[in-house]
VOGU-3710 file (C-alpha; in Angstrom, 3 decimals, decimal comma):
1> xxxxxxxxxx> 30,030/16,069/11,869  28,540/14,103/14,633  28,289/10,700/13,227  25,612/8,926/15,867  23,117/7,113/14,311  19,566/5,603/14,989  17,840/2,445/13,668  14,987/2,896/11,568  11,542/2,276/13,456  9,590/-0,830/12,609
11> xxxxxxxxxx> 6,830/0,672/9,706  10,004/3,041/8,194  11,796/0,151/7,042  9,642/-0,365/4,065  9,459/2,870/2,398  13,356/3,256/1,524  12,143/-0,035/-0,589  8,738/0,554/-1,327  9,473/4,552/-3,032  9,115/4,902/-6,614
21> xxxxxxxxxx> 8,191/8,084/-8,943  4,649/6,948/-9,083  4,401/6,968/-5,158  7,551/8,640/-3,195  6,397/8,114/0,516  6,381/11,653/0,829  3,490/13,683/2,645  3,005/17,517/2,874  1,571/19,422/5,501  0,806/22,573/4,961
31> xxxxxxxxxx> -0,366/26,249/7,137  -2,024/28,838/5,496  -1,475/32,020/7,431  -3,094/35,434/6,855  -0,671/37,584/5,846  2,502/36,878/3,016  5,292/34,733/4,090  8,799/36,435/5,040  11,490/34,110/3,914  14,082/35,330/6,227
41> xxxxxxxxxx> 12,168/34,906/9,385  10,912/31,582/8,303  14,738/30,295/7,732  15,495/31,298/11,019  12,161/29,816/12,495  13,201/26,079/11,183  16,762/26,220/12,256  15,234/26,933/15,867  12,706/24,622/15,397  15,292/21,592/14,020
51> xxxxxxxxxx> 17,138/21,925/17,396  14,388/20,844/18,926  13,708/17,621/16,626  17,128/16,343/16,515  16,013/13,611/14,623  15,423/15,380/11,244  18,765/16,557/11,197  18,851/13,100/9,888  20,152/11,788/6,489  19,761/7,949/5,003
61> xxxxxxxxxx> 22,259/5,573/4,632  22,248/2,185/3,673  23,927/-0,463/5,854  24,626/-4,191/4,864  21,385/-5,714/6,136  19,364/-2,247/7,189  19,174/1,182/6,635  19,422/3,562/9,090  19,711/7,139/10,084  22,918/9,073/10,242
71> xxxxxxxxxx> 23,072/12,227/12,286  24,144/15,484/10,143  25,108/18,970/10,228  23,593/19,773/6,516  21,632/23,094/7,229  18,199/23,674/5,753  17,862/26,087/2,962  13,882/27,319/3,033  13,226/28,452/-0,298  9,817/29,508/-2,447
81> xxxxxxxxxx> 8,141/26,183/-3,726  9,868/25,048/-6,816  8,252/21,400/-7,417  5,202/19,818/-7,560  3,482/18,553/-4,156  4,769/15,570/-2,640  7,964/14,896/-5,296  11,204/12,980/-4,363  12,759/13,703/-1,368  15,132/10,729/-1,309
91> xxxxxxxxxx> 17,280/9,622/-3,749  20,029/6,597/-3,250  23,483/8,047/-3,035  22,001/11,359/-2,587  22,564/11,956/1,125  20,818/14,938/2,062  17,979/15,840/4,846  14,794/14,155/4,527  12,741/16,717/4,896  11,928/20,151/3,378
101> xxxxxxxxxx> 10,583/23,477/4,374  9,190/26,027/1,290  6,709/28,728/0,879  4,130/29,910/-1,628  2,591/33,542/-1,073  0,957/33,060/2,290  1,576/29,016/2,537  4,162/27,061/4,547  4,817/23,607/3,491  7,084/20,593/5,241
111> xxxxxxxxxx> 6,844/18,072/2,971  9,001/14,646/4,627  10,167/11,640/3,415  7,383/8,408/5,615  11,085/6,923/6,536  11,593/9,356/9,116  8,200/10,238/10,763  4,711/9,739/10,359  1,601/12,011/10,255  1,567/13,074/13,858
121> xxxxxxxxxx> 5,641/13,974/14,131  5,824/15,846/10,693  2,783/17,885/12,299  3,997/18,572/15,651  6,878/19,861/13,705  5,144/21,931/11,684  2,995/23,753/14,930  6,615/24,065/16,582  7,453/25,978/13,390  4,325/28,296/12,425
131> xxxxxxxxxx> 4,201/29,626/16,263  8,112/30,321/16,281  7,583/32,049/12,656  4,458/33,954/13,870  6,652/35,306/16,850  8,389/36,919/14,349  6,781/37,907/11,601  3,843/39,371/14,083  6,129/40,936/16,901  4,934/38,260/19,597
141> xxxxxxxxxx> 6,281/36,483/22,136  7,061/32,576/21,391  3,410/30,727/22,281  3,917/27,445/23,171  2,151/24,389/21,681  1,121/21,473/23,703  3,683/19,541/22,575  5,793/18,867/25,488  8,659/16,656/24,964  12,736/15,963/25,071
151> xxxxxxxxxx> 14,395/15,637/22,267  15,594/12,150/23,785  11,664/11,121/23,738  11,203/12,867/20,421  13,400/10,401/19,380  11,987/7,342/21,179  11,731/3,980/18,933  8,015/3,352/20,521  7,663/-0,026/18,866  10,404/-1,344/20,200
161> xxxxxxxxxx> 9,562/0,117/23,683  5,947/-1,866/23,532  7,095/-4,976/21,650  5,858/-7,256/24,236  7,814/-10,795/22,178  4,322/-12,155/21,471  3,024/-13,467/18,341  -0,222/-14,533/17,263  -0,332/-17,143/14,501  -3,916/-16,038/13,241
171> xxxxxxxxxx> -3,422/-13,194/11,089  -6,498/-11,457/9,263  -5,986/-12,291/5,380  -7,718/-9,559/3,081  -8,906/-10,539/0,357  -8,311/-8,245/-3,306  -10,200/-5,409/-3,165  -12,039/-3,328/-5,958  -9,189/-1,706/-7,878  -9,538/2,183/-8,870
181> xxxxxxxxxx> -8,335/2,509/-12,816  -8,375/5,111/-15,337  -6,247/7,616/-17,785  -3,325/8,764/-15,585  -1,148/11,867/-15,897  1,391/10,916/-18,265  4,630/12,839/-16,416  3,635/10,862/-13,013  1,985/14,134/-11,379  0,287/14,036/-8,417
191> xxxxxxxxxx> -3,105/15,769/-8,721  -4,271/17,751/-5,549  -7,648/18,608/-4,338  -8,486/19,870/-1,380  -11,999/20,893/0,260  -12,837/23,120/3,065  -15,999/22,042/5,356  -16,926/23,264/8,579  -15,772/20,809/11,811  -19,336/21,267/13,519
201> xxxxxxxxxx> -21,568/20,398/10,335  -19,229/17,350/9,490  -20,123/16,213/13,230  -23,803/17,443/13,131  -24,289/14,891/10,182  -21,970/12,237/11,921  -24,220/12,354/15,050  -27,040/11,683/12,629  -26,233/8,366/11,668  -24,682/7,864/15,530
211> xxxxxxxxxx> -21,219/7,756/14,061  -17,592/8,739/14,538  -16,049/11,540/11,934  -13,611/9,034/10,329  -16,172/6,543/9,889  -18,548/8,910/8,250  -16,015/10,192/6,215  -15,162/7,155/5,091  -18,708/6,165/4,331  -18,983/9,148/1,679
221> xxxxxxxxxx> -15,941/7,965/0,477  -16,774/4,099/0,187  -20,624/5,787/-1,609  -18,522/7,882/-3,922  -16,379/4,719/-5,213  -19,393/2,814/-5,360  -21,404/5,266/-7,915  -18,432/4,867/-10,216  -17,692/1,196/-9,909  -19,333/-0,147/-13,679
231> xxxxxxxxxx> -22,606/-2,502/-13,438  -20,700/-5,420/-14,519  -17,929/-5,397/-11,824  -20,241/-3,812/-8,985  -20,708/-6,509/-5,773  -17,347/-8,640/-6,911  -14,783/-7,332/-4,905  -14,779/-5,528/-1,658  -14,378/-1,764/-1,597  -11,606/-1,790/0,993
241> xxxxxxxxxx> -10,386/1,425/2,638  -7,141/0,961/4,564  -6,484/3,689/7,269  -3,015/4,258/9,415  -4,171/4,319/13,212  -2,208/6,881/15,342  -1,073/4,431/18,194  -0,300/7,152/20,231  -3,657/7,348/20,983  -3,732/3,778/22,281
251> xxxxxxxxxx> -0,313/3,603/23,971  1,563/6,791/25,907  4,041/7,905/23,562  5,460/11,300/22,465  7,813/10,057/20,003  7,883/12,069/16,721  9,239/9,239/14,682  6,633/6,586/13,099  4,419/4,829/15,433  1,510/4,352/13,695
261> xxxxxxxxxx> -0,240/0,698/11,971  -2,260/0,222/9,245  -5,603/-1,385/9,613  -8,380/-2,199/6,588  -11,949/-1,618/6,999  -13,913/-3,999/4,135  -17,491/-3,302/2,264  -19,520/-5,577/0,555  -21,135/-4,418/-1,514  -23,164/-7,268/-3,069
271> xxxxxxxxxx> -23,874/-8,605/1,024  -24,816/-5,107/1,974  -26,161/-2,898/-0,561  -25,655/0,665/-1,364  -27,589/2,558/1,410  -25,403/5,209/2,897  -26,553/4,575/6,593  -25,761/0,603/6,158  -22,622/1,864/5,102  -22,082/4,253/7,622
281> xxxxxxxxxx> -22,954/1,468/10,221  -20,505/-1,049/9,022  -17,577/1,317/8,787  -18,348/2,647/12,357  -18,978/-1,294/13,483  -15,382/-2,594/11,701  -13,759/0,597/13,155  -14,845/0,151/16,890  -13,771/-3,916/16,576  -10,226/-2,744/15,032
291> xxxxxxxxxx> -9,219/0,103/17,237  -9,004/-1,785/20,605  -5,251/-1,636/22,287  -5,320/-5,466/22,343  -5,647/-6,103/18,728  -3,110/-2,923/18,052  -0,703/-4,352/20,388  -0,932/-7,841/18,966  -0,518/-5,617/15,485  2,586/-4,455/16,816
301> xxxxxxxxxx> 4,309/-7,995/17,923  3,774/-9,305/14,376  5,480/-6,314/13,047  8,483/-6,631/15,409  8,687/-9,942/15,443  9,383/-10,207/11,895  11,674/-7,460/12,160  13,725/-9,279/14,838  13,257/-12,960/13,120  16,926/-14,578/13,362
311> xxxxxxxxxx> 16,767/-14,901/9,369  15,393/-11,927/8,793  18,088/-9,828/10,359  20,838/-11,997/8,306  19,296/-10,912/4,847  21,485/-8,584/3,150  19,854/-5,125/2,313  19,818/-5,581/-1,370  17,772/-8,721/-1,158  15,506/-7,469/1,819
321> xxxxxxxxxx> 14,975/-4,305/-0,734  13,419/-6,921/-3,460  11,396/-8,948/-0,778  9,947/-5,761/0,990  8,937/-4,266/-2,619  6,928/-7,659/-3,836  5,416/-7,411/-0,063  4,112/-3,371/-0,457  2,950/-4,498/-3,929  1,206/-7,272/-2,877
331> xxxxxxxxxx> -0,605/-5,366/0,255  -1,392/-3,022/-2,032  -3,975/-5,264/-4,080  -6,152/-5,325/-0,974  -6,797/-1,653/-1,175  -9,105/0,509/-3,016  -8,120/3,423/-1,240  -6,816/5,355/1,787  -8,284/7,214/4,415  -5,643/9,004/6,973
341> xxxxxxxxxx> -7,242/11,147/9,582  -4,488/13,138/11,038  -6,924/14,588/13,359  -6,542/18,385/15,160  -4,095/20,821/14,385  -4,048/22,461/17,881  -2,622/26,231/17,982  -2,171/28,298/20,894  -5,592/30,376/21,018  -3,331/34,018/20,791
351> xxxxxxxxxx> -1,900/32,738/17,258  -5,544/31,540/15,870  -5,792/34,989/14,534  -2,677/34,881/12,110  -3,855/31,208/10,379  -6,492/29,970/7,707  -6,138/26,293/7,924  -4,020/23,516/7,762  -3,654/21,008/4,986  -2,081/17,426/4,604
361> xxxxxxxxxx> -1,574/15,783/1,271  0,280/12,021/0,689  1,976/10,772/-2,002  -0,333/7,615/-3,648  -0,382/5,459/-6,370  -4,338/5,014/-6,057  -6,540/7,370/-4,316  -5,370/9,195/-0,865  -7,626/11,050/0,896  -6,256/12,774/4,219
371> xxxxxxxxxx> -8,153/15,000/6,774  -6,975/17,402/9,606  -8,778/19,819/11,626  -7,627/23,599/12,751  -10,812/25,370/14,444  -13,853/25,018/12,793  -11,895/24,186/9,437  -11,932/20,799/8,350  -9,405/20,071/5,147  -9,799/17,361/2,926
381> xxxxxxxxxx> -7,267/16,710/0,432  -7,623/14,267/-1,951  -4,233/13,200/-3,853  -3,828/10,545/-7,056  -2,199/10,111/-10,345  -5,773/9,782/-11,848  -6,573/12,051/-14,796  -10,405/12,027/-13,657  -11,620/13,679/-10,648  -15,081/12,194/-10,725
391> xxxxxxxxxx> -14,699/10,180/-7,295  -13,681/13,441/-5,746  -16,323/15,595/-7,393  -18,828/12,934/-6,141  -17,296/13,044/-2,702  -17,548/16,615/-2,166  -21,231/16,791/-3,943  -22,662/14,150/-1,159  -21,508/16,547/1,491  -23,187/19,856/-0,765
401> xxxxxxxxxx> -26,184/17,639/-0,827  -26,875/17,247/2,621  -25,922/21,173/3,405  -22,483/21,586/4,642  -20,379/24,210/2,474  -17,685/23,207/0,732  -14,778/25,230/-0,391  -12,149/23,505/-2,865  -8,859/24,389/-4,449  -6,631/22,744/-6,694
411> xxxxxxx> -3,539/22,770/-8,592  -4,739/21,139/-11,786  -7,567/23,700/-13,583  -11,051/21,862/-13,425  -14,303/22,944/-14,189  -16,233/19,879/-12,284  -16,685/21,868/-9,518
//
């Protein structure tokens, strides 16, 4: 075995600590392809593709004052889907890969454990995969994507590259947010629920309100947690959506590790009312302010800079474990839910032909909803412990009501819809 070893990136650190059965850090991405899956070709398709993310072949291991990654020559074993969506990938003393591939009829799922990429990396992975697997399975030659990188950049620690040893003193402080409560699944399950729209009628209503796709989609969101917030608690707290930024989109990076922060968008409710163009306005308005590569950067120096604190560093791991935990617990009470926009799934235009869609789910213990793009196909999948479904069903009825198709699937048996 091959025992080099990495650091874990600056926003991994916290989910070795911050995983639980309610909420395992684990996200699923998903292709749905035309034709039945062939378990043979797709073994052979993620063994290629893992030499060419070095980094998965990565296992945990704890350290004295960090964790970090251990380099490992456990093979992956692609089997048919056996577990629910998003279960535990990691488990402490359990070294194995932190990532899995699996199948269901015409479905390919990589479902990874946050500690070893984010959102963008597990789906660059996942296009490497489907186009070596449809080379394959339909007789074609290898199409590549247009993801062009070493494995040495691949494995790039892009926080520490643009840690610039800055540190701003004023920090935004958000307040507690409107909390999401009901019955929940007794056995911990995560429920799934994900709707199919059309990319150029999501726009077309976007444009209406002059608007950016996120920030509409996070207005019907914020509208559909405001029609279920009771009278009596309605206008107290903020509804307050927290969204991971892609910071590759801010600062040249190819890395497929985590680089990614987290940024909250607020509404008030009682300041602003309950119009859906006022709230499509402020979420566009707090959006453009947020997502500027001065404020991300500062973002990123308070991030490091705590990492790299003198003290910090000389906390043993078992105490930093019990510090980081009360910290994700505490962020956690200024969110009412999540928005994560993982944006387009881009195939070569030969292999369009062979896929449906793509879909992204997250592990939550509120309410998750994540969106990706592949063609005209917009997914939307929805993910929390809650028994009810009536946020969702109000989600997907706003866009019905103002005439863009919806398509939804799920795998709990509802009759909302």
């Amino acid at each position: 075995m091959n025992n080099e070893w990495n650091k874990l990136d600056n926003a991994a650190k916290i989910f070795p600590a911050a995983q639980s059965k309610k909420d395992t850090q684990v996200f699923r991405f998903s292709c749905v392809l035309k034709k039945s899956v062939d378990k043979n070709l797709l073994q052979k398709a993620t063994e290629e593709t893992l030499e060419e993310f070095t980094i998965f072949k990565s296992i945990l291991r704890r350290g004295f004052f960090w964790y970090y990654l251990e380099n490992s020559d456990i093979k992956p074993i692609v089997c048919e889907e056996y577990k629910s969506p998003c279960s535990l990938i990691y488990e402490k003393n359990n070294h194995r890969l932190l990532f899995e591939v699996t199948y269901y009829k015409n479905r390919i799922n990589l479902e990874v454990f946050h500690v070893l990429t984010d959102g963008t990396g597990a789906m660059n992975f996942l296009r490497t995969l489907v186009s070596k697997y449809l080379s394959y399975a339909e007789n074609t030659k290898e199409y590549e994507t247009d993801y062009d990188a070493s494995n040495s950049q691949k494995s790039d620690d892009s926080f520490s590259k643009y840690y610039s040893g800055k540190i701003s003193l004023k920090q935004e402080k958000n307040k507690t947010a409107y909390k999401i409560t009901g019955r929940r699944f007794f056995d911990s399950r995560l429920k799934v629920i994900i709707g199919t729209v059309s990319v150029k009628q999501c726009i077309e209503e976007a444009h209406k309100y002059g608007v950016t796709l996120t920030a509409f989609l996070a207005a019907v969101l914020v509208k559909s947690i405001i029609s279920e917030i009771p009278i009596r608690a309605k206008g107290k707290k903020p509804v307050t959506i927290l969204i991971p930024v892609n910071l590759r989109n801010f600062f040249p990076s190819v890395s497929a590790r985590n680089f990614f922060c987290l940024t909250y968008i607020k509404y008030d409710i009682a300041k602003h009312g309950e119009d859906f163009s006022t709230i499509a306005e402020v979420m566009n308005n707090q959006l453009k302010d947020k997502l500027k590569a001065e404020k991300l950067l500062s973002t990123i120096d308070t991030y490091s800079y705590v990492e790299r604190n003198v003290i910090t560093r000389l906390i043993p791991l078992a105490v930093k474990d019990i510090f980081l935990r009360m910290a994700y617990r505490m962020s956690g009470k200024a969110v009412t839910a999540t928005l994560s926009n993982i944006g387009i799934a881009k195939m070569p235009d030969e292999l369009m032909k062979y896929i449906e869609r793509f879909d992204v789910c997250i592990s939550t213990d509120k309410l998750q909803l994540c969106s990706c793009s592949c063609g005209d196909t917009l997914s939307l999948g929805f993910t929390s412990l809650f028994v009810s479904s009536d946020i969702e069903m109000r989600f997907f009825r706003e866009l019905t009501s103002r005439g863009i198709d919806v398509e939804i699937t799920s795998n709990v048996n509802y009759d909302n819809y």
